[in-house]
N, CA, C and O atoms as CSV, one atom per row, in Angstrom:
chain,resi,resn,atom,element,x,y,z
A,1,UNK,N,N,-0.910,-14.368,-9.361
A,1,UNK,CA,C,0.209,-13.472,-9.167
A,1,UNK,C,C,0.693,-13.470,-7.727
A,1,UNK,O,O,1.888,-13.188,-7.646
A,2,UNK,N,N,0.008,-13.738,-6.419
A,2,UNK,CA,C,-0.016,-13.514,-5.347
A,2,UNK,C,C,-0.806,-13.077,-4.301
A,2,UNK,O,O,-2.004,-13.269,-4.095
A,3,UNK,N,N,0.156,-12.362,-3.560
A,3,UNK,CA,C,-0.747,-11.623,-2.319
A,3,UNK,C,C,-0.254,-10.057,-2.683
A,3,UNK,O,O,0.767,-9.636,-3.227
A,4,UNK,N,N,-1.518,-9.344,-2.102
A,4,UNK,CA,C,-1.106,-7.618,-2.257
A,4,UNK,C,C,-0.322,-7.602,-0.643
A,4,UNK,O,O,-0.758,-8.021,0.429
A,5,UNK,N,N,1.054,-6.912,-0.989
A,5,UNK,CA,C,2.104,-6.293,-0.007
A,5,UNK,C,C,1.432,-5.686,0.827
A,5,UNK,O,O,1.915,-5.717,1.959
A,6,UNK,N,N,-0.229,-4.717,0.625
A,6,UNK,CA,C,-0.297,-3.729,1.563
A,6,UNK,C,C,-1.516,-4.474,2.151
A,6,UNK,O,O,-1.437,-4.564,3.376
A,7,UNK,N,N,-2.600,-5.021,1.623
A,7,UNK,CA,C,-3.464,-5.473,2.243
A,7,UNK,C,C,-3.766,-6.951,2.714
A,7,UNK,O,O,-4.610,-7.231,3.565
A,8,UNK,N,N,-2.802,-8.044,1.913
A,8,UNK,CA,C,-3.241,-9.080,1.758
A,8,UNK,C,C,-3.637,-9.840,1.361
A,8,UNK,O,O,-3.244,-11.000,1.483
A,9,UNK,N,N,-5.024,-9.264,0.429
A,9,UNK,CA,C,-5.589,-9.401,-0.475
A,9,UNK,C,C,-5.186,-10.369,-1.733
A,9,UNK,O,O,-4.382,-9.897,-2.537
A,10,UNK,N,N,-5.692,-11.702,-1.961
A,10,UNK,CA,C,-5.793,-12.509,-3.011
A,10,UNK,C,C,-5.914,-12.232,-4.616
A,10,UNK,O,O,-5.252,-12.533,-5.609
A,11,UNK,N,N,-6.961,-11.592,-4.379
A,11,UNK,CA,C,-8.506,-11.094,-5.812
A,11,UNK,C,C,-7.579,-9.941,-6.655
A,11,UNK,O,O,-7.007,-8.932,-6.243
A,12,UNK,N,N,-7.682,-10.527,-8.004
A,12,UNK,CA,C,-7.369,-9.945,-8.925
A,12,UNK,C,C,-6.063,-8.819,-8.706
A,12,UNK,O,O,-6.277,-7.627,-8.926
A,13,UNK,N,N,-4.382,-9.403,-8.152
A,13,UNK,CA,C,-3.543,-8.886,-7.892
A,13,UNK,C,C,-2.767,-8.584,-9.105
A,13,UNK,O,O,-2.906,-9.590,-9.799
A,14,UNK,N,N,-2.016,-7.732,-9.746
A,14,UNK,CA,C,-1.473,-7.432,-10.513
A,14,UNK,C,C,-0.346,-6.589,-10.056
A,14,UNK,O,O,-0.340,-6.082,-8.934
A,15,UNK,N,N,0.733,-6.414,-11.028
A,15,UNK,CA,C,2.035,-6.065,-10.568
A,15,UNK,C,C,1.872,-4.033,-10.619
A,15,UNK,O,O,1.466,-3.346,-11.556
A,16,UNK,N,N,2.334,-3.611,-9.326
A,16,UNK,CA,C,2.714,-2.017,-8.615
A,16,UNK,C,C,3.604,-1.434,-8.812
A,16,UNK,O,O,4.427,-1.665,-7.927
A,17,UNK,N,N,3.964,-0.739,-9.527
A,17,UNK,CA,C,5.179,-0.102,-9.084
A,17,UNK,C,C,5.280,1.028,-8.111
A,17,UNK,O,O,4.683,2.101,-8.034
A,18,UNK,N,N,6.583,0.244,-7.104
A,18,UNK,CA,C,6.222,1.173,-5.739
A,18,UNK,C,C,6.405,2.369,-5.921
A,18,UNK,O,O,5.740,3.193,-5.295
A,19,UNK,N,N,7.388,2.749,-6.859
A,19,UNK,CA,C,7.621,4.539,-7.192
A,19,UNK,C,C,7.069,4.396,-8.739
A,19,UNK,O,O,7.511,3.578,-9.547
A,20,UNK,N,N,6.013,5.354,-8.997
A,20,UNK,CA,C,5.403,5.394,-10.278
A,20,UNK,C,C,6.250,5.190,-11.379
A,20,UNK,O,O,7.159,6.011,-11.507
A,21,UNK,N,N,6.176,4.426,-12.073
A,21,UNK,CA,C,6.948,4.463,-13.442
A,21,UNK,C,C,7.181,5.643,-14.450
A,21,UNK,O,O,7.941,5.806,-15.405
A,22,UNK,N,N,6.364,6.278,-13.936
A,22,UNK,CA,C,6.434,7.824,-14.965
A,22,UNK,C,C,7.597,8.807,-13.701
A,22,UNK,O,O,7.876,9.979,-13.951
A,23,UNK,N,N,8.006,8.282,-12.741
A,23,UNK,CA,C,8.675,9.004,-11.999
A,23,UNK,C,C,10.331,8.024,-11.284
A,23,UNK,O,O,10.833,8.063,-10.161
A,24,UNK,N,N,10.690,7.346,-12.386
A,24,UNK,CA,C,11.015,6.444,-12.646
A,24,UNK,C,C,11.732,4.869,-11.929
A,24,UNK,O,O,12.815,4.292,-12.027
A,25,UNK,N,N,10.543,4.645,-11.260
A,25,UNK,CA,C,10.201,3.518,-10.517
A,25,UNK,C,C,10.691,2.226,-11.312
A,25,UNK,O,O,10.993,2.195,-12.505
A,26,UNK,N,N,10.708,1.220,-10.454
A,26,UNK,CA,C,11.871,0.171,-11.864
A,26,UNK,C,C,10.828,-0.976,-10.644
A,26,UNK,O,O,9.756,-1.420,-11.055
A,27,UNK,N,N,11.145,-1.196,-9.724
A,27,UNK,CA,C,10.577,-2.301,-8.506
A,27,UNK,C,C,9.181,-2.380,-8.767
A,27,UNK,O,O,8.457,-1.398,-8.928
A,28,UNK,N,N,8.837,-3.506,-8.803
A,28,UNK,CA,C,7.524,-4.000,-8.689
A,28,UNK,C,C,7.127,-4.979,-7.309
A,28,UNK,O,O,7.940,-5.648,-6.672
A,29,UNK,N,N,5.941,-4.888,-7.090
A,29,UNK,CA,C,5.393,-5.662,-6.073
A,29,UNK,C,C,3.960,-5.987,-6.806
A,29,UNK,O,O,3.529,-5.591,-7.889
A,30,UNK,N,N,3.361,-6.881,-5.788
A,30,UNK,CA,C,2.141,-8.004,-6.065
A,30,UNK,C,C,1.238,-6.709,-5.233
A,30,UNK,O,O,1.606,-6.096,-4.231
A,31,UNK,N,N,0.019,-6.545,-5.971
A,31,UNK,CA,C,-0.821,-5.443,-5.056
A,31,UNK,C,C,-2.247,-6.110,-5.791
A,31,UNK,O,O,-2.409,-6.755,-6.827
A,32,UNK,N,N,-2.963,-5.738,-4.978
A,32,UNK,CA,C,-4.428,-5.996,-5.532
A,32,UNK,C,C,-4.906,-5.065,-6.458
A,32,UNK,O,O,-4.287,-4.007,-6.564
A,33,UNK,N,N,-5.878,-5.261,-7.137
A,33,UNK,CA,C,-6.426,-4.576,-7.928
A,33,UNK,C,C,-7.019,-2.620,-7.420
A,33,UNK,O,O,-6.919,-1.509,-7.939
A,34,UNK,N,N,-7.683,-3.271,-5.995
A,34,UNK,CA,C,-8.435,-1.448,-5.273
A,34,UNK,C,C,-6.956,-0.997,-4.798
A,34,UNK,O,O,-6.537,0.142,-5.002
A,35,UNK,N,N,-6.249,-1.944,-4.183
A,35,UNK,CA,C,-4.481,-1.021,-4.066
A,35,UNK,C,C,-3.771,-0.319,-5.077
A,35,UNK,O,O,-3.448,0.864,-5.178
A,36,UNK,N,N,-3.629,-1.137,-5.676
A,36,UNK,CA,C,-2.819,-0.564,-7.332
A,36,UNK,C,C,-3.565,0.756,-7.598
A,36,UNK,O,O,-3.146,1.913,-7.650
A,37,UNK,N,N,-5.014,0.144,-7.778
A,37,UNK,CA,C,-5.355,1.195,-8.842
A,37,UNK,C,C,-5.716,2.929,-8.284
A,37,UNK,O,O,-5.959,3.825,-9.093
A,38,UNK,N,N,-5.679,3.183,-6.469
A,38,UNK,CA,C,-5.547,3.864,-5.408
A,38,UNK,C,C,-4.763,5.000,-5.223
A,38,UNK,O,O,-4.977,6.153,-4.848
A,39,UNK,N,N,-3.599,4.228,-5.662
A,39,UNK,CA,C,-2.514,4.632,-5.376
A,39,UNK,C,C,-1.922,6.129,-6.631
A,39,UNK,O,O,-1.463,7.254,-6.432
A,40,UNK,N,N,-2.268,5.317,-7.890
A,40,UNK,CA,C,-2.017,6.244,-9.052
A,40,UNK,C,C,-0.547,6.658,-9.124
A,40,UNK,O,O,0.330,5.809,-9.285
A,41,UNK,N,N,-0.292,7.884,-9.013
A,41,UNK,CA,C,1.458,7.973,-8.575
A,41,UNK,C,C,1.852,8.437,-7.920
A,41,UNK,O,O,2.982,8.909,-8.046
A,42,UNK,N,N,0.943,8.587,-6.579
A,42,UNK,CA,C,1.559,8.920,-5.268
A,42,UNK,C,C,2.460,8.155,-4.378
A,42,UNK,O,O,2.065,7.084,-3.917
A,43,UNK,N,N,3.514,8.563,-4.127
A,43,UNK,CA,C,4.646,7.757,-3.299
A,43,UNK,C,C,4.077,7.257,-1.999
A,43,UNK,O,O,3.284,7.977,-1.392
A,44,UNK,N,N,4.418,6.086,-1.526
A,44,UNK,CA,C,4.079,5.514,-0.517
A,44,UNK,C,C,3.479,6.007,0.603
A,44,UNK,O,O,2.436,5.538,1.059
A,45,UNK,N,N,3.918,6.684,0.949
A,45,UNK,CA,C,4.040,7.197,2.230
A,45,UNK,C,C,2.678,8.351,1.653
A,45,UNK,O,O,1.560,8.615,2.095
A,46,UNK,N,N,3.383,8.759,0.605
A,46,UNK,CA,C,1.405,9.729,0.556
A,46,UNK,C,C,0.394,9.382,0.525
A,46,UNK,O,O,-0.575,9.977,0.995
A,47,UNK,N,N,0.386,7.654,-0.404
A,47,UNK,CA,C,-0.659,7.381,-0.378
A,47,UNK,C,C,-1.409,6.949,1.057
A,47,UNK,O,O,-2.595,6.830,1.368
A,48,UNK,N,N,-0.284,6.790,1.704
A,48,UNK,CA,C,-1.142,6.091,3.037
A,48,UNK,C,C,-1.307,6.965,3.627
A,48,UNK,O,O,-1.858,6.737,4.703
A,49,UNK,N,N,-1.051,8.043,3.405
A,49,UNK,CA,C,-1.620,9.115,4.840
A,49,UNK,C,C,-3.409,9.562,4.121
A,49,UNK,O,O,-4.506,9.805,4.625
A,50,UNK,N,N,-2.838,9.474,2.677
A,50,UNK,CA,C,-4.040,10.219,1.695
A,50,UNK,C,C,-5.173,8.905,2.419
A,50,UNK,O,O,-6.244,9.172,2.963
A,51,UNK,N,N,-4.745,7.846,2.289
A,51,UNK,CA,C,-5.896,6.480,2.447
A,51,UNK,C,C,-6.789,7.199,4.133
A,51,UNK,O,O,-7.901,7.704,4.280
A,52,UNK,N,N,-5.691,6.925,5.106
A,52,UNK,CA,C,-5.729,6.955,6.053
A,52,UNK,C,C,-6.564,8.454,6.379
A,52,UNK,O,O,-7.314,8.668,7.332
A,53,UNK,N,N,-6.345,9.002,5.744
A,53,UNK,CA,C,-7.563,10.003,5.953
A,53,UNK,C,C,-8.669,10.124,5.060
A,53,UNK,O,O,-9.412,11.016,5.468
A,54,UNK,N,N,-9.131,9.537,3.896
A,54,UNK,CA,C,-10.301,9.449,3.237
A,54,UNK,C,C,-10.655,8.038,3.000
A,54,UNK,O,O,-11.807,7.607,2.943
A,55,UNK,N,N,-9.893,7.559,2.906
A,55,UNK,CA,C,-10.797,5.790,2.775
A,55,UNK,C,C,-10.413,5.310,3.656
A,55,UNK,O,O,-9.184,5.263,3.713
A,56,UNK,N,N,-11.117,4.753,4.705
A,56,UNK,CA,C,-10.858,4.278,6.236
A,56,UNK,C,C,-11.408,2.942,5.684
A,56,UNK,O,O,-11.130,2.328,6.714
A,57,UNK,N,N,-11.765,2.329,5.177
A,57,UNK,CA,C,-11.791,0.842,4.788
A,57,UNK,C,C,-10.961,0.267,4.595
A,57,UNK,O,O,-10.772,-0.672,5.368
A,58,UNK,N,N,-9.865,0.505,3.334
A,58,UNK,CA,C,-9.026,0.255,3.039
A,58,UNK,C,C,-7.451,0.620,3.748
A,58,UNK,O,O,-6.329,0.165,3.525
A,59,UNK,N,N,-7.843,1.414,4.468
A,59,UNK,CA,C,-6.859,1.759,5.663
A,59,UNK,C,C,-6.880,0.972,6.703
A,59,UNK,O,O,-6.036,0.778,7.578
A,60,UNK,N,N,-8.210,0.413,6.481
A,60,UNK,CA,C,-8.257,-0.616,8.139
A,60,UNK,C,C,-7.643,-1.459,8.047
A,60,UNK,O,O,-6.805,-1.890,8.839
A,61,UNK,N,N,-8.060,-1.966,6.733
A,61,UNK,CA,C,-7.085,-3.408,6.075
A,61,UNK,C,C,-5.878,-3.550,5.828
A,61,UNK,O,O,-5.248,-4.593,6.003
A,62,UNK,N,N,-5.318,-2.215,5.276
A,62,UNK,CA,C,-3.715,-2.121,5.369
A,62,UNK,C,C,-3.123,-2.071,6.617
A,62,UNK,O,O,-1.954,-2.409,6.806
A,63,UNK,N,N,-4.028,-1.581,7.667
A,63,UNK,CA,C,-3.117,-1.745,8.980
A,63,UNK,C,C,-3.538,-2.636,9.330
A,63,UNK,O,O,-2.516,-3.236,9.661
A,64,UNK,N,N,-4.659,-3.539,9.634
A,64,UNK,CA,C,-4.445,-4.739,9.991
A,64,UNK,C,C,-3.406,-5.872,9.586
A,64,UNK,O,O,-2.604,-6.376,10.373
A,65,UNK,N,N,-3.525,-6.162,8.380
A,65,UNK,CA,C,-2.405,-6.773,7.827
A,65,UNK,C,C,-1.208,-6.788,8.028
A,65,UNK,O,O,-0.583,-7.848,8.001
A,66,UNK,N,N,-0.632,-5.622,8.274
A,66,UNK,CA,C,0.408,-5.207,8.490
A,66,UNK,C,C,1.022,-5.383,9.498
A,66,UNK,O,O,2.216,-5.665,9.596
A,67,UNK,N,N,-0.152,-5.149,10.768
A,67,UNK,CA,C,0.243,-4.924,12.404
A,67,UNK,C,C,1.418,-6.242,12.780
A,67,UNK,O,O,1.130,-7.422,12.576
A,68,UNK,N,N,2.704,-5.818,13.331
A,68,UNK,CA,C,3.031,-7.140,13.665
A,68,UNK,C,C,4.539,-7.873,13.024
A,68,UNK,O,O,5.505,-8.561,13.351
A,69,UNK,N,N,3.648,-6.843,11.396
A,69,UNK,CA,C,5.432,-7.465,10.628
A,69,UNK,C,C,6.378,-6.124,10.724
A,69,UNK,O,O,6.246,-5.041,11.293
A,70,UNK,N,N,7.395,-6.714,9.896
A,70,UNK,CA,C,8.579,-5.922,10.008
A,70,UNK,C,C,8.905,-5.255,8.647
A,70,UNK,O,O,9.729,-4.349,8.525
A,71,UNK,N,N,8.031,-5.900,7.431
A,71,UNK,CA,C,8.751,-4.990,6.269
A,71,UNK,C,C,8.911,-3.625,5.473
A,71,UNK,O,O,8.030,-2.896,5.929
A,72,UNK,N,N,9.377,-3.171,4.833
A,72,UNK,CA,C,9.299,-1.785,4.280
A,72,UNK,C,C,7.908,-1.192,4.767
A,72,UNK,O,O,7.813,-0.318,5.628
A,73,UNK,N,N,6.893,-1.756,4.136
A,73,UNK,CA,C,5.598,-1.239,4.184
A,73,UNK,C,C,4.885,-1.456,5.593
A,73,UNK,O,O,4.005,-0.665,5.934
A,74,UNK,N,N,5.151,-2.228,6.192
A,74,UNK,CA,C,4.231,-2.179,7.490
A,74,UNK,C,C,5.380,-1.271,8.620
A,74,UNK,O,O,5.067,-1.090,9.797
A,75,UNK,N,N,6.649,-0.788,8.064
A,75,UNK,CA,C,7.308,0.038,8.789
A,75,UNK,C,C,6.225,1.638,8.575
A,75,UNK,O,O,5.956,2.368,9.529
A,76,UNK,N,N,5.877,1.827,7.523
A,76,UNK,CA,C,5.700,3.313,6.686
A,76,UNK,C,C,4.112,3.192,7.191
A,76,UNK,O,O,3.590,4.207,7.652
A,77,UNK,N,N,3.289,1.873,7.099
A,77,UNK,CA,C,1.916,1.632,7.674
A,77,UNK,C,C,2.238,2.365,9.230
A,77,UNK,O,O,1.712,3.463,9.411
A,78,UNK,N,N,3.036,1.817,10.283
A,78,UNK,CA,C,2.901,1.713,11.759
A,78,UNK,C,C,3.266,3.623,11.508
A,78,UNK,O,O,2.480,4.500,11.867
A,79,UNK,N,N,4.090,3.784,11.092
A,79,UNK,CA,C,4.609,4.998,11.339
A,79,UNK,C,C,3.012,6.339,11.036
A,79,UNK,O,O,2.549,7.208,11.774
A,80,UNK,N,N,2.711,5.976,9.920
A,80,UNK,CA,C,2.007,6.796,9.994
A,80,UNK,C,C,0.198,6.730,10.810
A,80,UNK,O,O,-0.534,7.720,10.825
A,81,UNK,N,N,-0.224,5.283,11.444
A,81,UNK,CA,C,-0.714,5.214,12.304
A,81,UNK,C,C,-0.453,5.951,13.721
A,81,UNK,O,O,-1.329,6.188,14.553
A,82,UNK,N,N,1.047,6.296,13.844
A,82,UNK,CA,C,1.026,6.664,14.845
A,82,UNK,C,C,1.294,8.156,14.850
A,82,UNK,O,O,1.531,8.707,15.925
A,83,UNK,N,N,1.275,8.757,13.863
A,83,UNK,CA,C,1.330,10.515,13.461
A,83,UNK,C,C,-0.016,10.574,14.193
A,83,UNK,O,O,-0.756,9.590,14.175
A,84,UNK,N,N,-0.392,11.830,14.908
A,84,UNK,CA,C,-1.816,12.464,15.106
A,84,UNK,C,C,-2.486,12.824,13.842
A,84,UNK,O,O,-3.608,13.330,13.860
């Protein structure tokens, strides 16, 4: 299928919808399996603050990945790295 948008990640990627489908999300992206399934139907931006304060693993990896580019998601990554 690809690479996951937020981490990078190869292994067992399957298709995201960036705004939950039950909240009626239509866009899909390539996400890994621990991304996708993380996320549930929290909007972007929640999930990463939610990550970023309880799973610091997977937060490390989304901002690493990220550091550097320019797209949707490593805009919403940098931004909320840099909230206190």
């Amino acid at each position: 299928m690809g690479i996951c948008i937020y981490c990078g990640s190869s292994w067992r990627t399957e298709e995201d919808h960036v705004i939950a489908e039950s909240k009626g999300g239509k866009r899909t992206v390539s996400a890994c399996r621990a991304c996708n399934r993380s996320n549930g139907d929290k909007p972007p931006m929640g999930w990463l603050r939610w990550l970023k304060k309880n799973k610091s693993y997977r937060w490390s990896r989304i901002e690493r990945y990220n550091r550097g580019k320019k797209n949707d998601i490593a805009r919403k990554v940098q931004k909320i790295r840099d909230e206190n």
